[in-house]
Each structure stands twice: as C-alpha cells, then as structure tokens.
N, C-alpha and C positions, 0 to 999 in steps of 0.2 A: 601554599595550596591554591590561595587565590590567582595566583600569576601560573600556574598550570592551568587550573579551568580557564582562564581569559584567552591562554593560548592555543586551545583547542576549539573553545569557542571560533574564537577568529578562524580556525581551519577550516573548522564543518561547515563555518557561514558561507565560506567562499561558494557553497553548494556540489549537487552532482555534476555538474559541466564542466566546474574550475577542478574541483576535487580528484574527478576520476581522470582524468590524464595522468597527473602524480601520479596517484597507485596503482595504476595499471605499467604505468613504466619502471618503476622501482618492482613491482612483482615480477613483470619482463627480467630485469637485470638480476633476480635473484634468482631465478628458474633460468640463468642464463642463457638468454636467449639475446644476439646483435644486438648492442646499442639502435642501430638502425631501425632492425625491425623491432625495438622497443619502443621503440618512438613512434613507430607509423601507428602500431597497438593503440600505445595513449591516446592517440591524437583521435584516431578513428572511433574507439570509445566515446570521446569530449564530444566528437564532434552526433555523434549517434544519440547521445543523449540527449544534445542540446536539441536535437531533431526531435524527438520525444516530448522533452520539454513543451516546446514550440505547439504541437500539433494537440498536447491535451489542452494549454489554454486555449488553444484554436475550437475545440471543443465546450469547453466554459463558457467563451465567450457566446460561440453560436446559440447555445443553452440561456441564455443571460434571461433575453424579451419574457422564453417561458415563465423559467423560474422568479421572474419580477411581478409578473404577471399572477401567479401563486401565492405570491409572500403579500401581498396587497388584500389578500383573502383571510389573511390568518391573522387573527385579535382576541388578548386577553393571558396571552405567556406571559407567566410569571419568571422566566428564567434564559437565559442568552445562549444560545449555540454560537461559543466561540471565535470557532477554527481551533485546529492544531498549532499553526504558527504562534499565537499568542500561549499556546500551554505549552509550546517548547521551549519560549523565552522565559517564563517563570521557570522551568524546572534547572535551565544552564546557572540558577543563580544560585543551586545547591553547592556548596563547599567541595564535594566529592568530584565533579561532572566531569571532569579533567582526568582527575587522577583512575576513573570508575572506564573511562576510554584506555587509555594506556594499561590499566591492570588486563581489562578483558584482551586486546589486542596480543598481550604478552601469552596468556592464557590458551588463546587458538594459536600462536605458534607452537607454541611447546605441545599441542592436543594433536595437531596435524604430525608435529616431528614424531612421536609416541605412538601415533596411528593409533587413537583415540577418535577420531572424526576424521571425517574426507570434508569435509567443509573449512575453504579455507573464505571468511568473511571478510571480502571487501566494503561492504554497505556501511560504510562507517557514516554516514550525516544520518545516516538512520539508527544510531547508539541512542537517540532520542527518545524510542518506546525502550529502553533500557532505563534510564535516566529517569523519567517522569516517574514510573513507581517509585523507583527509590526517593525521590525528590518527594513526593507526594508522604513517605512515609516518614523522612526528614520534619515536612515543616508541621506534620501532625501528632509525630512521638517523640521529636525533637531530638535526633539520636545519631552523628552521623556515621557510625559505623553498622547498623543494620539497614541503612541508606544505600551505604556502600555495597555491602552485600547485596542487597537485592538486585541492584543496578549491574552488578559482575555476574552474580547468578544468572538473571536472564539473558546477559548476552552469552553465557555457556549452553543456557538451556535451548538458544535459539543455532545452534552450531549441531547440536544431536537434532533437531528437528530439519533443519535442512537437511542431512544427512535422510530423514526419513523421507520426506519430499520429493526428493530429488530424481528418484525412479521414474514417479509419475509428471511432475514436472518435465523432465525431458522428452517422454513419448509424448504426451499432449503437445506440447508447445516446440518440441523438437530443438529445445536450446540446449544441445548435450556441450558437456562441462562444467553445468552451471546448474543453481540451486535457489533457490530464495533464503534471506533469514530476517525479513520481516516481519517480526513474529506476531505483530497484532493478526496478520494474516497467517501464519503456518499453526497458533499457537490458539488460536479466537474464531478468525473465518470458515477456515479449513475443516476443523473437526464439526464447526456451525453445519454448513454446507455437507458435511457425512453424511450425519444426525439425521439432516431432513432430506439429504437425496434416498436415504435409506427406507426412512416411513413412507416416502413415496411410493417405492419399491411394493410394498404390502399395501398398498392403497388399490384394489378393483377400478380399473378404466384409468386413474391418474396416471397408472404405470404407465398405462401404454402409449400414453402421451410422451413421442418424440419429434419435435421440434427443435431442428436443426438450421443452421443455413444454408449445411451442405445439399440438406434434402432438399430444401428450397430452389437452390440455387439450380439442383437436377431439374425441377419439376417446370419451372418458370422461366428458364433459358435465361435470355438478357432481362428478364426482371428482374429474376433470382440474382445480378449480380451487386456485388457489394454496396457499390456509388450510387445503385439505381434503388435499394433500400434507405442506404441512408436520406435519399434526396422524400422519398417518398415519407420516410418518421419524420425529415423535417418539417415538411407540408403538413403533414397530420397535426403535429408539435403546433404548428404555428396555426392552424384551423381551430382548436382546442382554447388555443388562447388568447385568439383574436388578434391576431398579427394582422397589419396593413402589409399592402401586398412587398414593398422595399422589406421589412424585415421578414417575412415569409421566405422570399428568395434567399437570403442572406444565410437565414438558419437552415433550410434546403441544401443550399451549396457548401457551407461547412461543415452540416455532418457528412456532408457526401464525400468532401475533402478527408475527413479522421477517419474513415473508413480505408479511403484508399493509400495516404501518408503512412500512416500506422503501421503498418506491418513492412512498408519500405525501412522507416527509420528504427524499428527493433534489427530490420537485415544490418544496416548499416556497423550498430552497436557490435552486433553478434562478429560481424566481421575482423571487429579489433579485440574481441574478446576469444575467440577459437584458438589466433597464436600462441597466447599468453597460457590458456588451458591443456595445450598439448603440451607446452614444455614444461607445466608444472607437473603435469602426469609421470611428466620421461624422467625430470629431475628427481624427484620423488623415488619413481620405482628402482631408480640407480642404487640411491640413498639408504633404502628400506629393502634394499635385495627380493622384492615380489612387487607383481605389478599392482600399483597404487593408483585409482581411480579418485582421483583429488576435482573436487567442484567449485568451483567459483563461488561465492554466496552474493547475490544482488538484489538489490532492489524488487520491490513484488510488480514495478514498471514494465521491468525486463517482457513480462507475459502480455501485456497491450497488443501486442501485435495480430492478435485473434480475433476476428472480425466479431464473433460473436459478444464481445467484452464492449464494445463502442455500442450495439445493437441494444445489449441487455439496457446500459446505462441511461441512454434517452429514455427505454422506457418506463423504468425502475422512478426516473427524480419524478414524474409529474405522479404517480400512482401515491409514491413516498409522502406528497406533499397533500396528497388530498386524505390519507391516513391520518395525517398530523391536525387535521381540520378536524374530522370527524370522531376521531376512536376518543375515548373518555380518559382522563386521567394525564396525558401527555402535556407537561407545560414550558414546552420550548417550540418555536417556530424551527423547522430544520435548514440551517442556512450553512453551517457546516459541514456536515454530516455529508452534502450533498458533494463537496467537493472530491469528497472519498468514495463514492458508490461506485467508481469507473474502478479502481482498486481490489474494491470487494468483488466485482463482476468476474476477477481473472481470478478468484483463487475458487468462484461458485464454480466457473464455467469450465475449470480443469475437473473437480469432481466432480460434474456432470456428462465430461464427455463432449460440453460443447451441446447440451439440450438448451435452446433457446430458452423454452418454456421454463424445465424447472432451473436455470442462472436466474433468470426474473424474478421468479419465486422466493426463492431460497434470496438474492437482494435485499427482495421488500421485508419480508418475514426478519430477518436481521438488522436493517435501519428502524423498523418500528423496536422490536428489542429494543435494540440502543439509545433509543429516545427514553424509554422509561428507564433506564438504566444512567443515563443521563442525568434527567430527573433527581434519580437517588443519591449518584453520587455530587450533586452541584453544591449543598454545604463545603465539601471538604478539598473539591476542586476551585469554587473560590477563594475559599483560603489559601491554599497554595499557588494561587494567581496572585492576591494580594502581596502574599509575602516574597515573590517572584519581581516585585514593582511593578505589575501590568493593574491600570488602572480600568477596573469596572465598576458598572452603577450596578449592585441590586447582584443576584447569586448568576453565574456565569459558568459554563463548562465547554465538555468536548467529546466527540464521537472516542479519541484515543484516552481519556479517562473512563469510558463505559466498558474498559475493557474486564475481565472475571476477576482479574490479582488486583485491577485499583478498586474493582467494586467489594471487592473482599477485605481490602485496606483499610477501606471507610468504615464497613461494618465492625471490624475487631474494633475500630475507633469509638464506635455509637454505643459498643455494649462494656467499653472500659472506665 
C-alpha cells in the first residue's frame, strides 16, 4: 500500500503543467481523437496552464510589498496560518492516499460509462481536498478504512457537484465542455457566496448596488479598461502602504499585467481543452445511443480569466488583513489564507454575475469565517501535521482544514 501511495504521490507532484499534458492526451486517445491532434491537445493544455501558473505568481509577487507591509502590523497570534502545501504533505502520508486516487478514478469511469454524471474529472493533483479529510480522520480515529471512505466518497461527491455547476459555469465564464470539481469551491465557496448573494437580494438599497466592470468600463471609456484599473489598485495598494516610488511602479504594472495575461492564458488552456471535449461528447453519445453532454472537470483556475476575479482579489487581501488586526477572537495572522482569495474570488464572482461589489463582499465575509474556523479546528490540524512529519512550533493550520466536513471532523473528535 505504501509503494502505491509513493507512486502517486510522485505523479501528482509533478504538478498541473507536467501532469495535464499526460491526461489530456491519453483522454484524446480514448475519445479517439489523432494521435496528432492528441498531442497538440496535451501540449496546448501544459502549456495554457503553465501560463496560468506564471501570471498568478506574477500576481503574488506584485502583492508581496503590501501584504509584508500588513503582516508587520499584526502581533500576539497564538496559532500559524500554514499554507495548503504543508497540509497536503501531511495528509499524502496517510496509508490510503494512493489507493483512495485509483478507487475514485476507477469510480467516475464506470459513473460516466452508466451515465451516472457527465463529469468526467481530470483535476487529479487536486484529489488533495479529497485526501486531507480522510487523512484528518485517519490520524484522529485511527481507522483506515473510514479514511478511505471518506476520501472516495468526496471525490464522488465532487463529480455530481460538478454536474450541478456546470450550467452556470459555462454561461458565466463561457468554458463550455468543462465543469469545476474543486470541491472546497463547488462544495464550501459556492453555496457560501448563494447564501449571502441571496440576503443581499432582500436587503433595501444593498440590492441595488451593481457594480460591475462592465458598467465601468461603459461609463469611463479608456479608464474603465482592464490594465488601466489594475495600474490604478496598484497605485492605491502601494499609497496605502507606503511604497517608495520603485515598488509603487512595480505593483502598478503587475497588476496591470494579471489583468491583461489572465484571460489570454485561460484562452490558450481552453484551446487544448475544446478538442478533446468535443470528441468525448461524440464518443460518448455513439457509445450511449443519445446525445451525451460529458464536461471536463478542472481546476476552479480554469475561471481566472474574468477580470473581475484579479480586481476583487487586490482588494479583498488588504481589507482581509485589517479584519484580522481588529475583529476579536481571531488568533492567526492570515498568511495563507491569502494565497487562496484569487480562487475564492472566481467561484464569488460567477454567483454574482460578475458584481464587483458583492465578489468583494462575499470574499471578505468568508476569509474572516475561515479565520475562526481555523482557529477551531488548529488542535486537530496540528496533529495531523505532526503525524504527516511536517514539523511546526506551537498549533498550526490551514484555510483548506476550515473547511464544514473537517470542521465537523474535529467536533465529533472533541465530544468523543
């Protein structure tokens, strides 16, 4: 069992750039589709995402001055905002994590053949928020078959959610073929972002607050456009937080950059990704004797390319980081958390239509959540960091342990 989880391990690590060529070309050759154009699929995918890649660190980075600038403010956390990468490396060390990738994999083929789901999930390096409950529930009730379970369960449960998604995902974002099954997003953000796009709704004058970029962009001509926003939150960003004038320009001109890259390098993705969806459609409805609407399942990345998602995120971290200063009770600085807010921004800004205002909203209002949520579960998520061999000083967690099933996990733990 060891020597499967080690081997999958080493696959998923390769990442989404090494990774998704492979299976988009092997998907190609199974929806048979040319070798040829199997290949050009792959490639175009690898190379769209690695563009992806590229342009949100490019965003990170531009971000850095502020959010350094923040963190030097914040004293007296009792508790570590992570990251995710360190809570994914404890949870691969679950005995199952191998075998829990190959069951569910086996699982949505045979769901797609049975025409059970139209989600056919390629997001495999992200079986990670699959994993970590189950792994969480492992090194806390020491069990590894309802480990197992849980970790198979959610990536089934995350294949009917795509399926529900998938409507609105594509008219929003216009990536028809294709689905998300990210499920801390379709399963956590999504129904978050309903919730409170809904109270909104019933709220006198909030409602009628719509704030777009498209209205913008009508109203204000060459202001209103993408690059000339981003340049301008830069400047704000860096007036805010006392930037000398070299890093002022600096964060100016890379958000102004992920505003305008962004939605190039989701084209790019999309482009290797269209082939491969039409011939799974075709293959499929041969197969199934009626026509079969089969979606791709990706990454919640896939949706970056909406200007609005870059817009909300600059201005969500610095709002984020002054809640975490002020509100009462919070005892983690958010240094995590932060890296995920451009994430959370695509799945606000599809239920919203792409309302500036309430993506913002609906942002902050879920990072603070998450902070106390955090908070609750850092007992039980240090331990299973510990026992993961990730070595921290003092209780330690993660925005993807705040999620409802691990926060749920710990509590059946607290009252047993």
């Amino acid at each position: 069992m060891s020597i499967l989880a080690s081997v999958f391990k080493t696959i998923v690590s390769l990442g989404a750039t090494a990774l998704l060529p492979v299976i988009i070309f092997i998907l190609g050759l199974i929806f048979r589709m040319k070798i040829g154009a199997a290949i050009k699929s792959g490639l175009t995918v690898g190379i769209g995402f690695m563009g992806l890649t590229l342009v949100v660190n490019l965003l990170t980075e531009s971000l850095k001055p502020a959010v350094d600038y923040y963190s030097k403010l914040g004293t007296g956390y009792t508790i570590t905002d992570i990251g995710w990468p360190a809570v994914g490396a404890a949870a691969w060390v679950a005995p199952f994590a191998g075998l829990a990738i190959l069951i569910g994999i086996i699982v949505n083929i045979i769901a797609v053949r049975l025409g059970w789901t139209r989600t056919m999930n390629v997001d495999i390096w992200n079986y990670i928020h699959f994993i970590i409950p189950g792994s969480l529930v492992y090194v806390l009730f020491h069990s590894f078959w309802i480990g197992l379970l849980v970790s198979v369960g959610m990536s089934v449960i995350a294949l009917f959610l795509g399926d529900i998604v998938a409507g609105k995902w594509q008219s929003y974002y216009g990536l028809d073929g294709t689905t998300t099954t990210t499920i801390q997003q379709t399963a956590w953000v999504m129904p978050f972002a309903w919730v409170i796009n809904r109270v909104i709704d019933v709220i006198p004058g909030l409602n009628k607050v719509d704030f777009s970029l498209e209205t913008v962009n009508k109203r204000l001509g060459v202001f209103g456009d993408s690059s000339v926003i981003g340049t301008v939150v830069g400047v704000l960003l860096a007036v805010l937080t006392r930037q000398d004038l070299a890093h002022a320009i600096s964060m100016a001109i890379g958000i102004a950059s992920v505003m305008v890259l962004m939605p190039k390098m989701v084209s790019v993705l999309m482009e290797g990704i269209s082939p491969v969806g039409k011939a799974a459609r075709k293959t499929m409805s041969k197969q199934m004797g009626k026509e079969t609407n089969l979606n791709i399942g990706m990454d919640i990345a896939l949706g970056l390319g909406d200007p609005t998602t870059e817009t909300a995120t600059v201005v969500t971290i610095p709002i984020v980081i002054i809640c975490a200063l002020f509100l009462p009770g919070i005892k983690l600085f958010p240094v995590g958390i932060l890296m995920c807010i451009i994430y959370f921004s695509v799945s606000a800004a599809m239920v919203t239509n792409g309302n500036l205002f309430r993506t913002i909203l609906i942002c902050v209002l879920f990072c603070v959540l998450s902070l106390y949520l955090e908070g609750y579960v850092a007992p039980g998520a240090t331990q299973m960091l510990k026992s993961g061999g990730v070595k921290v000083a003092g209780l330690s967690t993660d925005v993807t342990l705040a999620e409802p099933w691990n926060v749920l996990i710990c509590w059946i733990k607290s009252i047993l």
